[in-house]
C-alpha positions in Angstrom: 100.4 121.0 109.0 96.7 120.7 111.3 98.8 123.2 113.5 100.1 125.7 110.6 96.5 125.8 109.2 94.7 126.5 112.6 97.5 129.5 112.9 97.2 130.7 109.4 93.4 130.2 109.0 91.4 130.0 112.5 91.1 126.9 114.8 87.8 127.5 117.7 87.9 123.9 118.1 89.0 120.4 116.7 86.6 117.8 116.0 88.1 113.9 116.4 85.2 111.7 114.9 86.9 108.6 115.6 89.5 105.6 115.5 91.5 108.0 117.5 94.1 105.6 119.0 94.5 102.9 116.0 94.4 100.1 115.9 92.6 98.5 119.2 91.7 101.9 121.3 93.1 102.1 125.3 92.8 100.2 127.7 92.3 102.5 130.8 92.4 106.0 131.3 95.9 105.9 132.3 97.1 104.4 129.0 100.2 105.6 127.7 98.7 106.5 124.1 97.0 109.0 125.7 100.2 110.9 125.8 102.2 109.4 123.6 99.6 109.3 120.3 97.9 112.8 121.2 99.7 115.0 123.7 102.8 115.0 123.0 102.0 114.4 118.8 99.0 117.7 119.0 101.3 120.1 121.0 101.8 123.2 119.0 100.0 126.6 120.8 97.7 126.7 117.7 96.2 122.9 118.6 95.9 124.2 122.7 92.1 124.7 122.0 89.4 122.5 122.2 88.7 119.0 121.0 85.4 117.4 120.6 85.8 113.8 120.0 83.5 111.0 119.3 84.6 106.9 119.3 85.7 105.0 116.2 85.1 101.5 115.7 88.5 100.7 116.8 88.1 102.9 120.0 85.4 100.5 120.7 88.0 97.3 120.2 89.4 99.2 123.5 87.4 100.9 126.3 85.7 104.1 125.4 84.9 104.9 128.9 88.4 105.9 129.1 88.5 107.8 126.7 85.3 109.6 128.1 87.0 109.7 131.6 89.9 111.3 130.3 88.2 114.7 129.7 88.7 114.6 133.6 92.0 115.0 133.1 93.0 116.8 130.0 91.7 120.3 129.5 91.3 120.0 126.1 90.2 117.3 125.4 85.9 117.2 125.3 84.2 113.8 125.6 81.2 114.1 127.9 79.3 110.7 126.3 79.1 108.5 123.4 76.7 111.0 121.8 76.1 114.7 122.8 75.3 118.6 121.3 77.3 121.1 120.8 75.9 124.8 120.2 78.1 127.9 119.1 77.1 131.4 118.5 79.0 132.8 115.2 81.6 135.6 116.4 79.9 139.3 115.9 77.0 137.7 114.7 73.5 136.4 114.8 73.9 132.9 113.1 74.3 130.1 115.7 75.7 126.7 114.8 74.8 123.2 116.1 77.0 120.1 116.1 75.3 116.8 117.3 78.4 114.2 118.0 76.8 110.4 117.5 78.1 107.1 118.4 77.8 105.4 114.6 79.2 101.8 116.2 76.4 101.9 119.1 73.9 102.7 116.5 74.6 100.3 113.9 77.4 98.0 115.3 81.2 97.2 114.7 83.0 96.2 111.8 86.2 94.6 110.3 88.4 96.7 108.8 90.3 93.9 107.3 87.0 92.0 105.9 86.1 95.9 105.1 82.5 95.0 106.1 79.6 96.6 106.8 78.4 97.0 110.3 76.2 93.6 110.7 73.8 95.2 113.9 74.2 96.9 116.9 75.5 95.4 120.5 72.2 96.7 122.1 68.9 97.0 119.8 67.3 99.3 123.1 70.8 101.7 123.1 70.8 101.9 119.0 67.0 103.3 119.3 67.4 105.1 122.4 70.0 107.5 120.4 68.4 107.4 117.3 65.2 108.9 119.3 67.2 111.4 121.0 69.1 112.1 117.8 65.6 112.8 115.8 64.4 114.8 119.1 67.6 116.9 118.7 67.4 117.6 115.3 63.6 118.8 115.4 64.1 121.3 117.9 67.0 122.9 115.9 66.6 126.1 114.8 70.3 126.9 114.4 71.4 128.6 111.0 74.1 125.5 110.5 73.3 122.4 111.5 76.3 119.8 111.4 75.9 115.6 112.1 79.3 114.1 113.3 80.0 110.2 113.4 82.3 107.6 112.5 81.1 105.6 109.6 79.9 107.3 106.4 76.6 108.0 104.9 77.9 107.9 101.6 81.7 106.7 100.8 83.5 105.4 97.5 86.2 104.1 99.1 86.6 100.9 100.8 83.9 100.6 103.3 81.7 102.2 100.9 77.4 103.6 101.8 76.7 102.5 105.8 73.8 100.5 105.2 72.6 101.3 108.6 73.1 104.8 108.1 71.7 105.0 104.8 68.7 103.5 106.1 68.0 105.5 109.7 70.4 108.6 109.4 69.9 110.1 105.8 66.3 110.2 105.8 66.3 112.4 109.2 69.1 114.1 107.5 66.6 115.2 104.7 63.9 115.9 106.8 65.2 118.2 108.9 67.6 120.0 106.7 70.7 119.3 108.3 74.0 121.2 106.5 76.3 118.5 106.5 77.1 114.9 107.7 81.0 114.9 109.2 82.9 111.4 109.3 86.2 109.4 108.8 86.9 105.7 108.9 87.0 105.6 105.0 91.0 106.9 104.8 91.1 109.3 101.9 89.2 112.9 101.7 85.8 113.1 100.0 83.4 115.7 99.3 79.5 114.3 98.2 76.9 116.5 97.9 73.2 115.2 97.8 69.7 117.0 98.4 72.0 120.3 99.4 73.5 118.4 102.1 77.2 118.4 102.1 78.8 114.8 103.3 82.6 115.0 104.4 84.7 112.0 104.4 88.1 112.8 106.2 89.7 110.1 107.3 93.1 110.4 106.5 94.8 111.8 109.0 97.1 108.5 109.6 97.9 107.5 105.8 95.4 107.8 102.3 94.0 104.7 100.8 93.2 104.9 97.0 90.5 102.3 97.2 87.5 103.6 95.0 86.0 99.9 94.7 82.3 101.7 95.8 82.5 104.1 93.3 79.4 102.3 91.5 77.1 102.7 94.7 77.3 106.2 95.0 74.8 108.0 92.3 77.8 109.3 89.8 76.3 113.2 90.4 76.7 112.9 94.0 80.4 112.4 93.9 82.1 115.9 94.0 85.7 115.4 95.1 87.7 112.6 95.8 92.0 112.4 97.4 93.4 109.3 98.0 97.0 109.3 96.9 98.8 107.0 98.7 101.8 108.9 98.3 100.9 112.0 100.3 101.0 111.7 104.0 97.3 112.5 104.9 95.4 115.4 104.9 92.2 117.1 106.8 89.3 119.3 106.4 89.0 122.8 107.4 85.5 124.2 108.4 84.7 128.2 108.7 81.3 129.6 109.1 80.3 133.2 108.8 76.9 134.8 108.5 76.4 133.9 105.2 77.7 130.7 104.5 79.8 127.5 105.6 83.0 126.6 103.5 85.2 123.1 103.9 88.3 122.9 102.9 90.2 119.7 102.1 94.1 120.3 103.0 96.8 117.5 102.0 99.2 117.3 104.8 102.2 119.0 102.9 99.7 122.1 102.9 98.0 122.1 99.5 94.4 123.4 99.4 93.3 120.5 97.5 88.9 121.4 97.0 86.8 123.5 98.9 83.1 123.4 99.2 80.5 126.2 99.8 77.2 125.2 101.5 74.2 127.6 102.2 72.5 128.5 105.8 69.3 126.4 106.2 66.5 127.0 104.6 68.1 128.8 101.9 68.9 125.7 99.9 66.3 124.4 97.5 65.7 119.8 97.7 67.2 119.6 94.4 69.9 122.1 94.6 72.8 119.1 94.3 75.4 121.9 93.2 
């Protein structure tokens, strides 16, 4: 369906944020999955463009310097370092979009998926500050018209992992401040859609299978929460982004095809604090 959608409505890119070969990551950068779990799975003509991918926390179970080493060999497939910028001029127009890719498990540490805990602290105290500095350096010099965040772990989830501490902590206050447009992530395995201080926070993590978990539901401030898919039944599902000159829509598509919500969200600066609508 990922490949019928890019066709029908647009692909420039694919963005991978994380636990891309489930459950413990590869081992080298000759590891079968490589082929087996992305190649020969993501081969339609429509999928042949880029992908921008960032590590999961099972990725880091494995070694993500392979994974980084294998944009050597695979011409689509973009992972310069565990955290990096991307910056895209809008087609036959002025408005320029910036997507800063983070490392969520080197900033705040790994987690069990079983225990469905939080992220305790990070392996290195001196790499966790080093990219939060870079991140806050990044996100200060922006002046782009969309400004996107990507990680792994949430800000805000419902679901089974539920809020990131960590990330509640040291990425939604620089979120705030400098008026980012949204906050992309997965490892929660449904689709969510939570909107807070005009900042819109995507959950899409269900491109394997949906989890109907909502045992977080309670942490999340009950206004926030604007959509929420997790039938089990369904096979999965994905978001769609487009962005024009005016505005950046997401679409949340259920793997049979379904256009299940879709979100508006406003150029920067043209959003009010409290606009939470």
């Amino acid at each position: 369906m990922m490949a019928k959608t890019a066709s029908q409505m647009g692909a420039d890119f694919i963005l991978a944020v994380g636990d891309n070969f489930y459950y413990k990551g590869v081992t080298d950068v000759n590891d079968p999955r490589f082929q087996v779990t992305f190649e020969d799975v993501y081969n339609q003509d429509s999928l042949n463009i880029p992908w921008y991918v960032i590590a999961g926390n099972h990725d880091h179970v494995g070694n993500v310097l392979a994974q980084i080493e294998y944009s050597q060999k695979s011409k689509r497939w973009n992972f310069p370092y565990y955290y990096y910028e991307l910056n895209f001029r809008i087609p036959q127009t002025d408005s320029t979009l910036t997507i800063i890719m983070l490392d969520t498990v080197l900033l705040c540490g790994n987690s069990d998926d079983f225990l469905d805990q939080q992220p305790k602290a990070p392996r290195s105290g001196v790499q966790a500050n080093r990219q939060l500095l870079w991140l806050q350096e990044r996100l200060a010099k922006s002046k782009a018209d969309y400004l996107l965040v990507a990680g792994h772990y949430p800000v805000w989830s419902i679901s089974a992992h539920g809020p990131t501490d960590c990330l509640l902590k040291n990425l939604r206050p620089l979120l705030k401040k400098y008026k980012a447009t949204a906050y992309l992530c997965g490892h929660d395995h449904n689709l969510q859609y939570i909107k807070e201080s005009g900042i819109g926070y995507v959950v899409s993590g269900a491109g394997n299978f949906m989890d109907p978990d909502m045992r977080h539901r309670n942490k999340v401030p009950k206004d926030y929460l604007q959509f929420f898919s997790g039938d089990a039944g369904t096979l999965g599902g994905f978001a769609h982004v487009e962005v024009n000159k005016n505005e950046m829509t997401v679409t949340f598509i259920q793997a049979r095809g379904t256009s299940l919500y879709r979100a508006v969200l406003k150029k920067r600066g043209l959003f009010r604090e409290d606009d939470n609508v």
